[in-house]
N, C-alpha and C positions, 0 to 999 in steps of 0.2 A: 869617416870611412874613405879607404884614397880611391881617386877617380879609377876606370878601367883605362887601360891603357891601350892606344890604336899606332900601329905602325904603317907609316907610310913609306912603302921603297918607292924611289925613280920621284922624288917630291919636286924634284927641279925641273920636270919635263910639263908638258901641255896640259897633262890632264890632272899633275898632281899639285900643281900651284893653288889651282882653285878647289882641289876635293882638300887641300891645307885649310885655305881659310874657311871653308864651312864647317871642316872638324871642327877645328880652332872654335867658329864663331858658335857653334852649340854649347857648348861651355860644359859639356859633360865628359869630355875623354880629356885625358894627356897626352898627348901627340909628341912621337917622335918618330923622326926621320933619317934615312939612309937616303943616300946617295953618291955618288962621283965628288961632290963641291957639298960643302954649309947650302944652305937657303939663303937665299939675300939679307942685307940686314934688316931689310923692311918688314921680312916675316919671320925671324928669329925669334921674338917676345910673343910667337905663337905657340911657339914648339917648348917642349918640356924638357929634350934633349934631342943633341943632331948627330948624325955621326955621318963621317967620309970617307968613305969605301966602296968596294964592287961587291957586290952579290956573290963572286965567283971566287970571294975568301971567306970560308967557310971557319976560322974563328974569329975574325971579326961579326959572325951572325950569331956564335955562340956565347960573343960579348956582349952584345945586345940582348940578348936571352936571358944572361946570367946576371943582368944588373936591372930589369925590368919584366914584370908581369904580362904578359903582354895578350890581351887578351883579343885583340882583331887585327888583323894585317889586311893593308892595301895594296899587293902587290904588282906595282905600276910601272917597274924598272924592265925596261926591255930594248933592243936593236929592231927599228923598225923595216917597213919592206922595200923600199929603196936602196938601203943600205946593205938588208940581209942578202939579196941577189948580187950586193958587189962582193961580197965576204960570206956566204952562206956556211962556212966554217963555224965562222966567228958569230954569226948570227944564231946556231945552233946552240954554241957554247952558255952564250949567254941567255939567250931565250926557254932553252931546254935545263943546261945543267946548270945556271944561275937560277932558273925557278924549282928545279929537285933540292938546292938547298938551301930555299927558302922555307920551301915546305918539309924540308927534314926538320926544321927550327919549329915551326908550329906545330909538326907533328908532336916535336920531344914537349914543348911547352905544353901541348895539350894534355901529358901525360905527369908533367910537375903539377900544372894547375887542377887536374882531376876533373877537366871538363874542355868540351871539343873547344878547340880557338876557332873562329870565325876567321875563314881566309877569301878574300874576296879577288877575282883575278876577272883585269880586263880583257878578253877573247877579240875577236874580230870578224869580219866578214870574207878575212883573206882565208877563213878555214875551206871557205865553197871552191867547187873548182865548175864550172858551169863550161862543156865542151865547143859550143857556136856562141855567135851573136844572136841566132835566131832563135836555139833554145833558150839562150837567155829573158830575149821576150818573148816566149813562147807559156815559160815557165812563172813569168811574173813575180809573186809573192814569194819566198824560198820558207822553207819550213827546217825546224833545229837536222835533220834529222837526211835529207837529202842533199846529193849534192856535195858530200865531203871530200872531195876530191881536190884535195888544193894544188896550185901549180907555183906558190912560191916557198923560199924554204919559210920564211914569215909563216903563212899560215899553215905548213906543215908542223913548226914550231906548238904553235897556239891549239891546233887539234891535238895533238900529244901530250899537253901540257891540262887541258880538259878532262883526256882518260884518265891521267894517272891523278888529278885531282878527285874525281869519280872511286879511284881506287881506295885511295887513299881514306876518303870519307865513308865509304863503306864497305869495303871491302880485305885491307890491310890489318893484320891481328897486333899482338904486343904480346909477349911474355905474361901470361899470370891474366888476361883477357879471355871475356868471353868471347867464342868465336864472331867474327864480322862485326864487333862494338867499333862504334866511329873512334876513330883517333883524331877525325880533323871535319872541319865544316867548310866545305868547297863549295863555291858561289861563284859563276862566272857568268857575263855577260860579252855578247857578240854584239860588239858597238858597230855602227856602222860608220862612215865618214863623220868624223866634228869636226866643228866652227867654232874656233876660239878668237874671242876677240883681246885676251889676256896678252899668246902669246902665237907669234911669228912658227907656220907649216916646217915641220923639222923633217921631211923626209917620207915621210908614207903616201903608197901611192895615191891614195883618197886625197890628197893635197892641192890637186889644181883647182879644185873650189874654195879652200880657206884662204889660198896663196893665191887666186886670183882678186880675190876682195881684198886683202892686206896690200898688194902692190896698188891697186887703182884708191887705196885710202892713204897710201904714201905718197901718189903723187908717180909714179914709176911707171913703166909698161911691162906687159908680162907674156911669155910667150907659153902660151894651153899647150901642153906633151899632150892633148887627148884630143882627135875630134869633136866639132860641135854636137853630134848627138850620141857621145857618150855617155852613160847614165850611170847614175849609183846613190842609194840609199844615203842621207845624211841626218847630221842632228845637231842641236846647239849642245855648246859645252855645258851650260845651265842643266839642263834638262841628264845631259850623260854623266854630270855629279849627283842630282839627283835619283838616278838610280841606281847610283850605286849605292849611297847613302838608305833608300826604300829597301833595298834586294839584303842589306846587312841588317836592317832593322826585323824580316819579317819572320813569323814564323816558321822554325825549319820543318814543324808537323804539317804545313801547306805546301813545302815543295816539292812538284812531282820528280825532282831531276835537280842536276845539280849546272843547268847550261842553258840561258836562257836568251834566245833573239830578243832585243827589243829597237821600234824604230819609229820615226818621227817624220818624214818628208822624201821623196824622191826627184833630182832633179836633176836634168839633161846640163853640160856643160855652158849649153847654149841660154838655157834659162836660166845659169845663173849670170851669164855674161850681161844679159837683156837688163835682170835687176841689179845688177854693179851699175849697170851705163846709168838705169835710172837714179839711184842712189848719190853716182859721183859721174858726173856727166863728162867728165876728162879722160874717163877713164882710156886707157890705149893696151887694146886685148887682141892679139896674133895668134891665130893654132897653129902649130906647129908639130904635129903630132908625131913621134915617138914611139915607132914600131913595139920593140917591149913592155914599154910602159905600157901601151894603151892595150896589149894582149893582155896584160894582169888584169885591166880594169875591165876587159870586157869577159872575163874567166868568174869574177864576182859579180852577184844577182843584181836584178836594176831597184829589188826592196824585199824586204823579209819579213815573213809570218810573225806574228809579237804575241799570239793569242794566249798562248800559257803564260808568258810573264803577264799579263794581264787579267789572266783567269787566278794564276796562282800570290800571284804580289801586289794587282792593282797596279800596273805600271797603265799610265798616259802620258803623252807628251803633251807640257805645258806653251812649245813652242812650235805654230809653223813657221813656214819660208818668210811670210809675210813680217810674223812678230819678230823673226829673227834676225830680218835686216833692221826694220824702223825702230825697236827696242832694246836690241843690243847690241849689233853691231856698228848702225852710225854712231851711236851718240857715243861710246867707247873706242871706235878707231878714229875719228875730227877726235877726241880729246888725244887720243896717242899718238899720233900722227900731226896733229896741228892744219890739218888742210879742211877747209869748207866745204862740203858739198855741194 
């Protein structure tokens, strides 16, 4: 019997390297991959097939379609929020009408295969739009459901892309369907800042705490765009593959919804600064903060509600702050990096 097959878009960015090798290393799916570039050669003999392309060529998704079963998608391919405020255009484009047809693909797929495809889409914390500093700790934990007022086009992107997933899974008909039968299985989670130790902060605002640990593990000094007691919600990469991996496994008879907060730690710029120094004691950290920027940061909550992904999928984090520096952070940036702590 051939394995089911999982598609992974955006494989070559931060989150999708390492949800590659855990596909991969389960040994039950065929994995293949879209993106901009091949996959390095080092994780080629993971994938089943690769293909290279944009999201926003709509028969290159139909080729992929048309030559594989495709029976879960990881839709990980996106312009993130740095970039989307320099190009909010472009960021639309690709955010918005590159994930309409994605999920045109799984939609049709779902309807070759005669049963919903599992589409799983990374969300974000840039969906909240949170009006002061003061409401923001005023408000403390944010809940799915409040607060959607985003101020960049990134999380305007990611809220709209939530509805129409919503739509889409139950609410969207088909010719010769019963009324409101799913066509698709939308699954989204509202990640909050990751910690990758795999790979180098590509842009999003949540970035001056991975990109301050990567520079002080380089050897480098870094200048903080945020104030010291900026705060925001974060998570280890480990733990933000594992739920995505958990929220595709569970059952869809226990979801109350198709959007789920989950989160693991919250911590001030300053506290992460304090545990770099301790960490790598060379470290050389300057704020310099960054009026735009640090309005984004302080527009999203300082931590978020997780109780229905917990009530409904058993979601915990396997990592705090503490685990997160001494078990995976040091011992994988000293080997990538080459410097002593």
């Amino acid at each position: 019997m051939p394995k089911p097959v999982v598609l992974i878009t955006g494989a070559n960015g931060e989150i999708g390297r390492s949800l590659l090798q855990t596909v991969a290393g389960h040994g039950g799916f065929d994995v293949i991959t879209l993106d901009l570039a091949l996959p390095p050669e080092s994780m080629r003999p993971m994938v089943a097939a690769s293909y290279a392309g944009n999201i926003m060529d709509r028969y290159l998704l139909d080729q992929v379609a048309a030559h594989h079963e495709v029976d879960m998608v990881f839709h990980l391919a996106a312009l993130l929020s740095a970039r989307g405020e320099r190009d909010p255009e472009l960021a639309h484009q690709i955010n918005v009408e590159g994930t309409l047809n994605v999920l045109r693909m799984a939609t049709n797929q779902s309807v070759r295969l005669g049963r919903p495809v599992r589409f799983l889409f990374p969300s974000s914390i840039a969906v909240y739009g949170l009006p002061s500093p003061d409401e923001k700790r005023a408000l403390g934990r944010v809940r799915e459901e409040q607060w959607n007022l985003p101020i960049t086009m990134y999380g305007c992107n990611k809220l709209y892309c939530e509805h129409v997933g919503r739509y889409y899974t139950f609410h969207a008909t088909r010719p010769g369907a019963e009324a409101h039968a799913p066509r698709l299985d939308f699954r989204a989670i509202r990640f909050p800042g990751l910690i990758s130790a795999e790979t180098s902060p590509t842009g999003g605002t949540s970035d001056f705490g991975p990109a301050m640990i990567h520079a002080a593990a380089s050897g480098v000094p870094y200048e903080c765009f945020v104030p010291p007691d900026a705060r925001l919600p974060f998570m280890a990469m480990p733990d933000a593959v594992r739920a995505l991996m958990d929220l595709a496994r569970a059952d869809r008879s226990r979801l109350k919804t198709c959007v789920y907060n989950i989160g693991a730690f919250s911590l001030s710029a300053l506290q992460i600064a304090e545990r770099v120094r301790k960490a790598f004691p060379a470290a050389r950290i300057e704020y310099v903060p960054k009026a735009a920027r640090g309005a984004i940061v302080e527009s999203w909550p300082e931590d978020v509600d997780d109780t229905r992904a917990r009530t409904d999928w058993g979601w915990a984090p396997a990592y705090g702050w503490d685990r997160t520096v001494d078990e995976y952070l040091v011992p994988a940036l000293t080997a990538k990096y080459g410097v002593t702590p």
